[in-house]
N, C-alpha and C positions, 0 to 999 in steps of 0.2 A: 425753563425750569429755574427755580429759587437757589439761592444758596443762603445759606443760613451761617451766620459769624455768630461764634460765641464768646464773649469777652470774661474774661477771669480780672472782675473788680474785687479788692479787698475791702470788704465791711471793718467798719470802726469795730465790731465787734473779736473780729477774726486777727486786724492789729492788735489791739488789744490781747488776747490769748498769746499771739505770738510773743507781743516783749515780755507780758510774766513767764512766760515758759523757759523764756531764757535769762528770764531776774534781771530781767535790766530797768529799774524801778523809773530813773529818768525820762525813757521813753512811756512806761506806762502813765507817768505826770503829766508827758505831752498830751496823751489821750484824754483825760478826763476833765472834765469841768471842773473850774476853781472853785464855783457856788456850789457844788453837788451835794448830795449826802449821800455818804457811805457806812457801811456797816460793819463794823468793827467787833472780835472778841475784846470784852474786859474783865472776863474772870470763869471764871470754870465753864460756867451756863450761860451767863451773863449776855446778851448784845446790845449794842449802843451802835445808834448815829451820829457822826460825828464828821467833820470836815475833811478836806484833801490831804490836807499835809498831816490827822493822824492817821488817816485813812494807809499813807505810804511809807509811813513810820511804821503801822500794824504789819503790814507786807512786809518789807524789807525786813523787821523782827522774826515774820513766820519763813521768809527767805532763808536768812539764817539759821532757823531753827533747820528748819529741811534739809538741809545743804548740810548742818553738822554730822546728820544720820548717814548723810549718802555724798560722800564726799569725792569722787569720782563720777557726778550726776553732774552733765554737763546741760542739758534742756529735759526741759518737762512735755511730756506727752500729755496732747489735749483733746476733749472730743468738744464740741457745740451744739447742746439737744435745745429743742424749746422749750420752756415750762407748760407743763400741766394742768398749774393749780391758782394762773390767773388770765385773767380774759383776754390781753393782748397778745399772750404764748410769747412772752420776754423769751430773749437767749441767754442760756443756761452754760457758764463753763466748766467743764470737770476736770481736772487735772490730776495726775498721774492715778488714772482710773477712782477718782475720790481721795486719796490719801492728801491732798495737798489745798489747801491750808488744814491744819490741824485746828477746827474749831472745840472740841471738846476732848478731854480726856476719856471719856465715859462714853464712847461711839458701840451705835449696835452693829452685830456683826456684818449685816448688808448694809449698812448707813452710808454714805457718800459724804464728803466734802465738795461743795462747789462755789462759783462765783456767778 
């Protein structure tokens, strides 16, 4: 008979969730590509691509911004679904059930926030 080992590797992805969850912007720096492009709020509706370092200036702002509301929120709860709505099924992260990052003022009532 076989025996079967299952090993628990962590995907870039699932590090990734874990140090925003706990707003440790540093380690998420470690994670990401310097050349990368990322997507950024710059105004109500607004999105823009724009590099690392504003990419973790955006974060760390929307950290703060989160953190002022919930001031006793010591980690963010995360789920990791795959996307729907393009052909590779990218990983999709949701944080505290969508509320987190705040990308618009003007959210519908089922709308999500994710990364």
């Amino acid at each position: 008979m076989a025996s079967i080992i299952k090993t628990c590797e962590k995907t870039v992805i699932i590090e990734l969730a874990e140090a925003i969850s706990k707003f440790n912007i540093d380690e998420v720096s470690e994670l990401l590509s310097d050349n990368g492009n990322f997507e950024i709020q710059i105004d109500k509706d607004d999105i823009a691509i724009t590099n690392k370092v504003n990419f973790l200036d955006w974060l760390r702002g929307s950290s703060n911004e989160f953190l002022t509301g919930n001031k006793s929120l010591q980690r963010l709860e995360y789920t990791v679904i795959q996307c729907l709505h393009c052909v590779t099924g990218n990983p999709i992260i949701i944080f505290s059930d969508g509320n987190f990052p705040l990308f618009s003022n003007n959210k519908e009532q089922n709308e999500k926030a994710a990364l």
